[in-house]
C-alpha positions as CSV (number, residue, x, y, z in Angstrom):
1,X,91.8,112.0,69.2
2,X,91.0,111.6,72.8
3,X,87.4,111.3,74.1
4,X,86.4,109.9,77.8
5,X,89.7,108.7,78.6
6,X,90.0,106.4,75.0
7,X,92.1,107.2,72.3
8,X,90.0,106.4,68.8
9,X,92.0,105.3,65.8
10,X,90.1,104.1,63.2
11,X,87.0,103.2,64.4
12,X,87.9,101.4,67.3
13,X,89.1,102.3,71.1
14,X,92.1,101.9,73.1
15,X,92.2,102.3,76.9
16,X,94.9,105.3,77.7
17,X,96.9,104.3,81.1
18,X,100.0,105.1,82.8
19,X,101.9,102.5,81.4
20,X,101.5,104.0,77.2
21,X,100.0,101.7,74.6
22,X,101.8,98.4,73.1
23,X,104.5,99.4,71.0
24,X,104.8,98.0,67.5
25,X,108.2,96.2,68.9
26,X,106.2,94.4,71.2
27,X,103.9,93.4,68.8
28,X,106.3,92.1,66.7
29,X,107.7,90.3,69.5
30,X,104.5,88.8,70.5
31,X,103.7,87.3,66.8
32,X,107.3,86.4,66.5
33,X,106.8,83.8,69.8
34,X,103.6,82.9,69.0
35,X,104.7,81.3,65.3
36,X,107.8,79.9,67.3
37,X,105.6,78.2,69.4
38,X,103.4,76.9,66.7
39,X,100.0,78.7,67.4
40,X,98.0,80.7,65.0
41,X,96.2,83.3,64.9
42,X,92.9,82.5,66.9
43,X,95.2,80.5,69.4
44,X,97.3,83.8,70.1
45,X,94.2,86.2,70.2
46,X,92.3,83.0,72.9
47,X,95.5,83.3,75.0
48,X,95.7,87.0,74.8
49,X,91.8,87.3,76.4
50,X,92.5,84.6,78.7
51,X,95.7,86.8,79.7
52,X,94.3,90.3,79.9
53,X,90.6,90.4,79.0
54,X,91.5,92.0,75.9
55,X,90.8,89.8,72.5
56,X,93.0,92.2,70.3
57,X,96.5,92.5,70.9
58,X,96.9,96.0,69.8
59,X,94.2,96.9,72.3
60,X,97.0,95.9,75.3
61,X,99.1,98.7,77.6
62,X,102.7,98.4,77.2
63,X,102.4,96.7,80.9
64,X,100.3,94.4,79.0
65,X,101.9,93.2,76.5
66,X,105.5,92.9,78.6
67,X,103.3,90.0,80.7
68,X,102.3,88.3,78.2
69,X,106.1,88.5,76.3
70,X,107.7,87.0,78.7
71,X,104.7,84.1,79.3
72,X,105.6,83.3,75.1
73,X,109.4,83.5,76.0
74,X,109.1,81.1,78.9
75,X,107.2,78.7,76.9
76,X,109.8,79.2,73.7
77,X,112.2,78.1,76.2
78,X,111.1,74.9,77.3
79,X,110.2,73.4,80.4
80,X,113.9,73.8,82.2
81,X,113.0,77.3,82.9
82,X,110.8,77.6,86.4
83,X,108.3,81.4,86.7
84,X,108.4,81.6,90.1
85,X,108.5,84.7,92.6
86,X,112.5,84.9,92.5
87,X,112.2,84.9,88.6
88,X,109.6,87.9,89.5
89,X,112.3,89.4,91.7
90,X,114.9,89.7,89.6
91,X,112.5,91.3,86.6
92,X,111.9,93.7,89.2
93,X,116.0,94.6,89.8
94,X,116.6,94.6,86.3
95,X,118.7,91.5,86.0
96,X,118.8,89.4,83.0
97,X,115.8,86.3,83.5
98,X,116.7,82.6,83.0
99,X,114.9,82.6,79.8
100,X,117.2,85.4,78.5
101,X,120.6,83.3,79.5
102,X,119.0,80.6,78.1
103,X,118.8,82.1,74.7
104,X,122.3,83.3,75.3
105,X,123.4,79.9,75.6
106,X,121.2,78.7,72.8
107,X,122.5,81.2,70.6
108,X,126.1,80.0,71.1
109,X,125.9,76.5,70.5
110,X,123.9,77.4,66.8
111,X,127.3,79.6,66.6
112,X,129.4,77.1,68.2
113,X,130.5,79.2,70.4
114,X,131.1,78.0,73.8
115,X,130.5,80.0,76.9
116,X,133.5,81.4,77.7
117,X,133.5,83.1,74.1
118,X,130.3,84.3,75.0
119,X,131.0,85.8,78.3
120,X,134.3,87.7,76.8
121,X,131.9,89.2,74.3
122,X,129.9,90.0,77.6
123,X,132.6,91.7,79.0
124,X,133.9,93.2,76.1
125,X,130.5,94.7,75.6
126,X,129.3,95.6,79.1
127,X,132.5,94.7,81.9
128,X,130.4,91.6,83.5
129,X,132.6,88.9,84.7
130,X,129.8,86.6,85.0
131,X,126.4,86.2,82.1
132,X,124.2,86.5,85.4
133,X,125.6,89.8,86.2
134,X,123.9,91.1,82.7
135,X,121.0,93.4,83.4
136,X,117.7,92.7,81.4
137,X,118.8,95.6,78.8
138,X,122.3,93.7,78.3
139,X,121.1,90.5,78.0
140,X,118.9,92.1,75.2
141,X,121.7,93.9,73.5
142,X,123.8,90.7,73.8
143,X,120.8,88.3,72.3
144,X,121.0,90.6,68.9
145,X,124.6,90.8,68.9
146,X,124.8,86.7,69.0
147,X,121.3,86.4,66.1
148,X,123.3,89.5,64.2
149,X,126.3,86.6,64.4
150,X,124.3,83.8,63.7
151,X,122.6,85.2,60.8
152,X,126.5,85.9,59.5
153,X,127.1,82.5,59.9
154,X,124.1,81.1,57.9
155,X,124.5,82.8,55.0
């Protein structure tokens, strides 16, 4: 139901915008980073407020919650990955970010697969003849294809 601009579910209010509300992907994602970071519950909900204003993560635009995604991936992928206005830059022109090719690479080595296995797969998948050349999309599609692998190779 919509009143004055807020969407009421179940007691409570959501801000409508142009961007949508969080999707329940991106809530997964966020609770998935924040346990592979180590923080709990209050932690996640601190850093949330601190990041938008907004104490409850379902209470985030799909805008939002992309922020604050890629804040958790950058820390899940350690210090040798720099946020800076190129990084910006290229999240703008839809080209994979460093912390996406560094799960890439990650993901390889738990397969041992080294990268030239991993950029044929590339290729094979989406005609890139370098792992920079994947597009934010790709690089997504390529990160489940190596954990569908992985997961294969675990059990």
């Amino acid at each position: 139901m919509l009143r004055e601009g807020h969407w009421v579910l179940g007691g409570g209010a959501r801000q409508a915008d142009a961007s949508g509300f969080i999707t329940p992907k991106q809530i997964r994602a966020i609770w998935a980073l924040a346990n592979r970071i180590g923080w709990d519950e209050e932690t996640l909900r601190k850093k949330t407020e601190s990041h938008s204003g907004k104490r409850s993560i379902r209470s985030l635009s799909r805008q939002e919650a992309r922020n604050l995604i890629e804040e958790l991936f950058l820390k899940v992928s350690g210090p040798v990955i720099q946020h800076d206005f190129a990084h910006q830059k290229d999240i703008s022109r839809g080209i994979a970010t460093p912390a996406q090719l560094a799960l890439i690479r990650e993901l390889g080595e738990k397969i041992e697969w080294n990268e030239w296995r991993i950029l044929r797969m590339a290729y094979r998948m989406y005609h890139v003849s370098q792992l920079v050349e994947l597009e934010v999309r790709q690089a997504s599609g390529l990160i489940e294809a190596l954990k569908a692998i992985a997961s294969r190779h675990a059990a």
